[in-house]
ZABAVO-311705 format. One record per residue (C-alpha): residue in one letter; residue number from 1; x negated, y negated, z negated. Coordinates in pm, 1 decimal. Example, Ala and Ser with C-alpha at 12.3 -4.5 7.8 and 13.67 -1.06 7.14 Angstrom:
REM residues 2
<pt><resn>A</resn><resi>1</resi><xx>-1230.0</xx><yy>450.0</yy><zz>-780.0</zz></pt>
<pt><resn>S</resn><resi>2</resi><xx>-1367.0</xx><yy>106.0</yy><zz>-714.0</zz></pt>
This chain:
REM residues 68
<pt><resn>X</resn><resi>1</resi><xx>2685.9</xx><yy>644.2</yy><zz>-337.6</zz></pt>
<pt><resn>X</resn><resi>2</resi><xx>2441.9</xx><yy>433.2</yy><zz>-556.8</zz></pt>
<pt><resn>X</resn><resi>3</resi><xx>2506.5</xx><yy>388.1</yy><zz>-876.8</zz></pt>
<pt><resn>X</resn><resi>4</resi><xx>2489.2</xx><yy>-43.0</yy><zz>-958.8</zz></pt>
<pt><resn>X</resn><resi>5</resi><xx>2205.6</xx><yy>-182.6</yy><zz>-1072.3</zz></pt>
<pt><resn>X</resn><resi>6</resi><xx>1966.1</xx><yy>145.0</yy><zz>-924.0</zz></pt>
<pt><resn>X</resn><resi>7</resi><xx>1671.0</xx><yy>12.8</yy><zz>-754.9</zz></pt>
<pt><resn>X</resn><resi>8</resi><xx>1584.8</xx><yy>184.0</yy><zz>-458.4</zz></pt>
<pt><resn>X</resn><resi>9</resi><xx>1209.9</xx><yy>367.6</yy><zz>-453.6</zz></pt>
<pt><resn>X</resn><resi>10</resi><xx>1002.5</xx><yy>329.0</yy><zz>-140.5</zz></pt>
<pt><resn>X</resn><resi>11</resi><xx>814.1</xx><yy>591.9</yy><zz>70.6</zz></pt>
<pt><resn>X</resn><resi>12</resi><xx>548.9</xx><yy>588.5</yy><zz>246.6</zz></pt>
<pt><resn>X</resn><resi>13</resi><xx>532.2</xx><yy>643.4</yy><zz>648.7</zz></pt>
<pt><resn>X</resn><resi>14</resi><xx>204.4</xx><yy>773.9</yy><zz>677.0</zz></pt>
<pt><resn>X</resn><resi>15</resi><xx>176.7</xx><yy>1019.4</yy><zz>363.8</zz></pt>
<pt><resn>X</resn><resi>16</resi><xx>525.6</xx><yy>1017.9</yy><zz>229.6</zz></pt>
<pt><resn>X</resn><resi>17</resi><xx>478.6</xx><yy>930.0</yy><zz>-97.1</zz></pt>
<pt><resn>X</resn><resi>18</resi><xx>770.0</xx><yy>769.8</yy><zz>-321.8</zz></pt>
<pt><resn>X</resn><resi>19</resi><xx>647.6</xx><yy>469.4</yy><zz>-463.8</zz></pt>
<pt><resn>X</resn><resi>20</resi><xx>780.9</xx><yy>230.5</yy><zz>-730.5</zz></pt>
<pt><resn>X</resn><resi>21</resi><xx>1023.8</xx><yy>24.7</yy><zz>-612.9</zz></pt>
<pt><resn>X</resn><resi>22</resi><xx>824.0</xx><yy>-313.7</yy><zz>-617.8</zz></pt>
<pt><resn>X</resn><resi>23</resi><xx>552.4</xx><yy>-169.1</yy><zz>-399.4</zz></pt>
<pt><resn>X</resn><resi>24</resi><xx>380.4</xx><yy>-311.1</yy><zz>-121.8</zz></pt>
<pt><resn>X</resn><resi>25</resi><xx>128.6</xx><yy>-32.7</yy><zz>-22.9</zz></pt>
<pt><resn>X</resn><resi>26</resi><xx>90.5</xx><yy>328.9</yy><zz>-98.9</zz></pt>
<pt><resn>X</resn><resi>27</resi><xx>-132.7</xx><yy>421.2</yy><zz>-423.0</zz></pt>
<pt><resn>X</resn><resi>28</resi><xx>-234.9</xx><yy>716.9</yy><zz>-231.5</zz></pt>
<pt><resn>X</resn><resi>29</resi><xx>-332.9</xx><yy>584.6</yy><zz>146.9</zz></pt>
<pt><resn>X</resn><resi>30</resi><xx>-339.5</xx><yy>225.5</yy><zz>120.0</zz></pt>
<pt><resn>X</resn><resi>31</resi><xx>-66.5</xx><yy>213.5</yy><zz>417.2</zz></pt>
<pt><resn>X</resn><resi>32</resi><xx>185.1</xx><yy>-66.9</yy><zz>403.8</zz></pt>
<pt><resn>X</resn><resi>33</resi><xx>413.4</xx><yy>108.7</yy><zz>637.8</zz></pt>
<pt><resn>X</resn><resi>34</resi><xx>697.1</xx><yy>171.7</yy><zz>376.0</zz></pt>
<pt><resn>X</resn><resi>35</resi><xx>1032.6</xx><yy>285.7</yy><zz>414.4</zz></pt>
<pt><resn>X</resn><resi>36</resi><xx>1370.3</xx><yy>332.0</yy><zz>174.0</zz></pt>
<pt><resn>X</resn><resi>37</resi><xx>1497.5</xx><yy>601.1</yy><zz>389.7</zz></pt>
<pt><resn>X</resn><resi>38</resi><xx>1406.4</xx><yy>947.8</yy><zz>278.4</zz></pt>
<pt><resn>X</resn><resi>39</resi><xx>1593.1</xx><yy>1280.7</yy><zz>255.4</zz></pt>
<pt><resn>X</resn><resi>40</resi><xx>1472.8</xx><yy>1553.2</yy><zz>-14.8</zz></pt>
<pt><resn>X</resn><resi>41</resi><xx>1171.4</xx><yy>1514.1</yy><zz>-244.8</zz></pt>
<pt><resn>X</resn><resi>42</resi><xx>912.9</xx><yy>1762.6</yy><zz>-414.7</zz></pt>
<pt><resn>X</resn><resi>43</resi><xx>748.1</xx><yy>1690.5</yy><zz>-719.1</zz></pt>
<pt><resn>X</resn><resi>44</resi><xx>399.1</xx><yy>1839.7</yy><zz>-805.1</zz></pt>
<pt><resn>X</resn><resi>45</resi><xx>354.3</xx><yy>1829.0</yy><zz>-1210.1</zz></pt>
<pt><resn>X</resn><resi>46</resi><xx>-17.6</xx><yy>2064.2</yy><zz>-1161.2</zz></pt>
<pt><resn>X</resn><resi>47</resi><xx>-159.0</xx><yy>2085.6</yy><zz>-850.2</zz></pt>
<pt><resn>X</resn><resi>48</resi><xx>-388.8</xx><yy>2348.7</yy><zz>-909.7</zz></pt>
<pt><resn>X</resn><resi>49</resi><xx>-91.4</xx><yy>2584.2</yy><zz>-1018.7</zz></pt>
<pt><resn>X</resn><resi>50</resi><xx>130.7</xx><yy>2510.5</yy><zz>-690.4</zz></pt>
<pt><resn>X</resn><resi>51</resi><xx>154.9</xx><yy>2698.5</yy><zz>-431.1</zz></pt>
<pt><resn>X</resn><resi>52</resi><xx>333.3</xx><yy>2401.7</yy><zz>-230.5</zz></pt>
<pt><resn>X</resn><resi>53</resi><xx>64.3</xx><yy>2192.2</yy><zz>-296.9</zz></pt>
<pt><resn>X</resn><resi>54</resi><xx>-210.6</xx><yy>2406.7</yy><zz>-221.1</zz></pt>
<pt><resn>X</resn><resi>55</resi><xx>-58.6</xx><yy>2498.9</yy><zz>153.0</zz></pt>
<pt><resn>X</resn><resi>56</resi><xx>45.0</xx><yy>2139.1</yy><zz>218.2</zz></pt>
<pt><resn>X</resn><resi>57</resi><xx>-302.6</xx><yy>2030.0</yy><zz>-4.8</zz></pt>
<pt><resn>X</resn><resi>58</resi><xx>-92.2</xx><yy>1674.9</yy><zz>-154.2</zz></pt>
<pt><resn>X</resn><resi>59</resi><xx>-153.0</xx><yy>1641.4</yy><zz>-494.6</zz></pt>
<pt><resn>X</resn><resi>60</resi><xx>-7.9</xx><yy>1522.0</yy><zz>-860.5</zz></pt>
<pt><resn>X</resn><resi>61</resi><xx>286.6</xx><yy>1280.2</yy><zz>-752.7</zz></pt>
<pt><resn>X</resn><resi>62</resi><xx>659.5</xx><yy>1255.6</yy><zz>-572.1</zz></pt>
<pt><resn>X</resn><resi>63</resi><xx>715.0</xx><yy>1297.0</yy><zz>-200.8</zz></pt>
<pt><resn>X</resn><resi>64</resi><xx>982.1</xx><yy>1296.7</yy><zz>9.7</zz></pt>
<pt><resn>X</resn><resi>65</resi><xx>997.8</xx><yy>1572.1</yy><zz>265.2</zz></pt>
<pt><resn>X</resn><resi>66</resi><xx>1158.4</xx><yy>1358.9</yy><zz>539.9</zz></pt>
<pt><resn>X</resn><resi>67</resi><xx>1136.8</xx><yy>1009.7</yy><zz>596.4</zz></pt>
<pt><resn>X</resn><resi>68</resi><xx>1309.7</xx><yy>790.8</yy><zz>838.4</zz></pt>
């Protein structure tokens, strides 16, 4: 359930990164295919130091694992 008032973030399609609510193309790929459907999310503080990063090679930022 959403708490009132929440905004919702968006995600991006293409590289499935949650953006800013407001949005209207991804900071990281320029793609305007956005969604507000995600399940799960990783966040990468230092990308040098993570080993999630480094397999999946995203970098510094919030993404969702799966988006719908």
């Amino acid at each position: 359930m959403r708490k009132k008032g929440r905004q919702i973030r968006k995600v991006c399609r293409n590289c499935k990164a949650i953006l800013d609510p407001t949005a209207t193309k991804c900071q990281y790929c320029n793609s305007t295919d956005l969604s507000e459907d995600f399940a799960g999310l990783v966040i990468i503080i230092n990308e040098e130091k993570s080993e999630i990063s480094n397999k999946k090679g995203i970098k510094k930022g919030i993404w969702a694992i799966k988006v719908f």
